[in-house]
C-alpha positions in Angstrom: 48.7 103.8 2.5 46.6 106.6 0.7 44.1 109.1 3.2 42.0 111.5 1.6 39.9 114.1 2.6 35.8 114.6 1.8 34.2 117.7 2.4 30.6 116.8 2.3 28.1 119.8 2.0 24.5 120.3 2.2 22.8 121.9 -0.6 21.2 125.3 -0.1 17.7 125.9 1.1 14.7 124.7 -1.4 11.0 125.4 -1.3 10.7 122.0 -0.1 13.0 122.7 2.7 11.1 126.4 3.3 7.8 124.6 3.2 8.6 121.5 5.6 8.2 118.9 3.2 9.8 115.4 2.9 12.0 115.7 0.0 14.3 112.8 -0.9 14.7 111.3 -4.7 12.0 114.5 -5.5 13.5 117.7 -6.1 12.4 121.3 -5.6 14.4 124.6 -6.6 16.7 126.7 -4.9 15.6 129.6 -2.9 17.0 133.1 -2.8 18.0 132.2 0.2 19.1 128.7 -1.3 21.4 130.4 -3.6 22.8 132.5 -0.6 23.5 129.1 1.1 25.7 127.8 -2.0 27.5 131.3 -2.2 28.6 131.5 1.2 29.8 127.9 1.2 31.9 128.8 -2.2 33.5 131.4 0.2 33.9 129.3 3.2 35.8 126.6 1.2 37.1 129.4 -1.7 40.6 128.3 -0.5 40.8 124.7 -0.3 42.5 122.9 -2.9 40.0 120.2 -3.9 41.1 118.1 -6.7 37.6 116.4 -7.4 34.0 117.8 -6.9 31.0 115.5 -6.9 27.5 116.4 -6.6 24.4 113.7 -5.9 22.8 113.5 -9.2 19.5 116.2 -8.0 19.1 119.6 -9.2 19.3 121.1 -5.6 23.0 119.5 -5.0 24.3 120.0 -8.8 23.6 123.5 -8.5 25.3 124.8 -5.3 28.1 122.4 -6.3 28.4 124.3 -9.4 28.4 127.7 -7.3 31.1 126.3 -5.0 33.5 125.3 -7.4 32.6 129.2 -9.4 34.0 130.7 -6.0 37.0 128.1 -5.9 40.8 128.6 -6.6 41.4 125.4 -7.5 41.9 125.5 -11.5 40.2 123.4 -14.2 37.8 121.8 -11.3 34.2 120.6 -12.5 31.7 118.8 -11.2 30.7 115.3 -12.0 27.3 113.6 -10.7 26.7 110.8 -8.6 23.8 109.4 -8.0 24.7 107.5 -5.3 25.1 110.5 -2.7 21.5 111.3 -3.1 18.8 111.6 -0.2 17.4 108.7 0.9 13.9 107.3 -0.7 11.1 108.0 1.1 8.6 106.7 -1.6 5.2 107.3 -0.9 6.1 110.0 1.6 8.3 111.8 -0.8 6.5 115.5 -0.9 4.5 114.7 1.9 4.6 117.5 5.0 7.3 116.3 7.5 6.0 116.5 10.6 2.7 114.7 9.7 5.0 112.4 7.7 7.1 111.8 10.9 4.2 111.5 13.3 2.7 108.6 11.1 5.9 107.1 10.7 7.1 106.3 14.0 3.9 106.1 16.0 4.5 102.3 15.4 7.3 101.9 17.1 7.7 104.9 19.7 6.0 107.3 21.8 7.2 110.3 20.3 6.0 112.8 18.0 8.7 114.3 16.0 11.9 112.9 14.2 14.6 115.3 16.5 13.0 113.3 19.3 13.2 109.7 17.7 16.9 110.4 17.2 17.7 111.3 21.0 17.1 107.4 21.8 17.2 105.7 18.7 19.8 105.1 15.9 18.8 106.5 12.4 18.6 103.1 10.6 15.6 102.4 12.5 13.7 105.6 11.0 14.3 104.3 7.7 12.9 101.0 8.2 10.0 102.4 9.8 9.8 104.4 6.8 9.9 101.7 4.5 7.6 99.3 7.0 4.5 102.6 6.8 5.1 103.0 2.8 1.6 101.4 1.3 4.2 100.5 -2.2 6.9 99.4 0.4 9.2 100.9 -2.0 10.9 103.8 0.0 14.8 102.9 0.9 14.9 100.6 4.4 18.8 100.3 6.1 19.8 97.9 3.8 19.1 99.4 0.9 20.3 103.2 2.0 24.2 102.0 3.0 24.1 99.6 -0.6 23.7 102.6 -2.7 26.0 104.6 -0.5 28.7 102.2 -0.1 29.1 102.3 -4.1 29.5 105.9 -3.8 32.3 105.7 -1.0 33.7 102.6 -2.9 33.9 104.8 -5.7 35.5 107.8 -4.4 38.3 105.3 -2.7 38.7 104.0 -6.3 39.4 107.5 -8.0 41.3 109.4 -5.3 45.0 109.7 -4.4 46.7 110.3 -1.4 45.9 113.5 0.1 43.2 114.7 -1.8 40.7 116.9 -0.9 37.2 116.3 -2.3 33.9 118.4 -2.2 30.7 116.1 -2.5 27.0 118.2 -2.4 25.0 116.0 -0.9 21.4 115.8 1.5 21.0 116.9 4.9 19.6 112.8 5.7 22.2 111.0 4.3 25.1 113.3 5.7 23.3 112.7 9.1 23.1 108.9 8.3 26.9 109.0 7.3 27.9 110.7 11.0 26.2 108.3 12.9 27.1 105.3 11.3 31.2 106.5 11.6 30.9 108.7 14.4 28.2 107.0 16.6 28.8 109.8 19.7 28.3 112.9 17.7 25.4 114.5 18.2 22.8 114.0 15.0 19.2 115.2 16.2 19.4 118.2 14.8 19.7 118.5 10.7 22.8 120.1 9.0 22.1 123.6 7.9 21.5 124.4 4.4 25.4 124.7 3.2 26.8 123.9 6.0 30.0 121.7 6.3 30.9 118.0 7.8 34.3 116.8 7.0 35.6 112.9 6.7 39.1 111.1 6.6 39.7 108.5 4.8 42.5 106.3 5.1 43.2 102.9 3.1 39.1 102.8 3.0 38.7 103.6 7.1 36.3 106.2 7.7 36.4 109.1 10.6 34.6 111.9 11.2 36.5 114.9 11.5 33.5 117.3 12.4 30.2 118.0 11.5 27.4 120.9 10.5 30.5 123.5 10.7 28.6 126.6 9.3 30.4 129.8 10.8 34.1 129.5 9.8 36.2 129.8 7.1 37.7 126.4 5.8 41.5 126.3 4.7 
């Protein structure tokens, strides 16, 4: 039996994020604020032993990963890309401004007008097929292909862990949401993770839980 820990982290605030725009495989820089985001998390979790760090393979999540290891105890730690923990695809929306974006979107298939309010009565996958269904190139990620990509990076991080590891992953504020309500179905998702804030899983012999999610105003030991 091997269970492992995965403290999953949104990357701090970009000008995408600042300026409301759908930002997925794109990228955009860190803010000063942004920055402020990645130091405070490298405080928050400045005492927890990790034994792995992991970053999506986007300039956003690579960099406050590398600011959270800088503020971490843990010796020789260093952080390794992968690609499979990146945002979802939202093809030819990527850039776009969200709430126009979202409007567009899901007018098909509800009567709402924003994306908190999709998710109050529907589950996320159906926003990302909606996504994919409205993209002209019909080349933005649908269900299906969100969960293939991250199941490789979950199979992955069950291949290389031991027992009672603790791991740091910088990932997006869509696919942490996406992760929470796929293992934890009755936590509340309609509203984003912060910028830097924290959601914590268990894993055990490839069983995933959800210890907790968005935790932004604690220290974490």
């Amino acid at each position: 039996m091997k269970t492992f820990e995965v403290y999953f982290v949104r990357h701090g605030q970009t000008f995408f994020n600042r300026y409301n725009r759908m930002q997925g495989w794109s990228d955009s820089p860190l803010t000063k604020k942004g920055w402020h985001d990645a130091e405070v998390a490298g405080q928050r979790l400045a005492n927890v032993p990790f034994t792995a760090a992991y970053s999506s393979d986007t300039t956003r999540a690579f960099n406050t990963a590398n600011t959270i290891v800088h503020s971490n105890k843990s010796p020789g730690l260093t952080v390794k890309q992968l690609a499979e923990f990146r945002e979802e695809f939202y093809g030819y929306f990527e850039g776009a401004d969200s709430a126009q974006t979202w409007f567009q979107v899901l007018q098909p298939i509800s009567s709402v007008r924003t994306f908190h309010e999709f998710l109050i009565d529907h589950d996320i996958s159906e926003s990302k097929n909606a996504v994919k269904a409205a993209d002209p190139f019909h080349e933005a990620e649908d269900h299906q292909d969100f969960w293939q990509r991250l199941d490789k990076g979950f199979n992955y991080l069950i291949d290389h862990s031991q027992d009672r590891d603790k791991i740091l992953v910088v990932s997006h504020g869509t696919t942490i949401r996406s992760i929470v309500g796929r293992y934890a179905p009755d936590m509340d998702i309609t509203t984003s993770p912060s910028n830097g804030s924290v959601t914590k899983l268990t894993i055990q012999d490839s069983q995933i839980s959800v210890n907790y999610f968005n935790q932004i105003d604690k220290l974490i030991n």
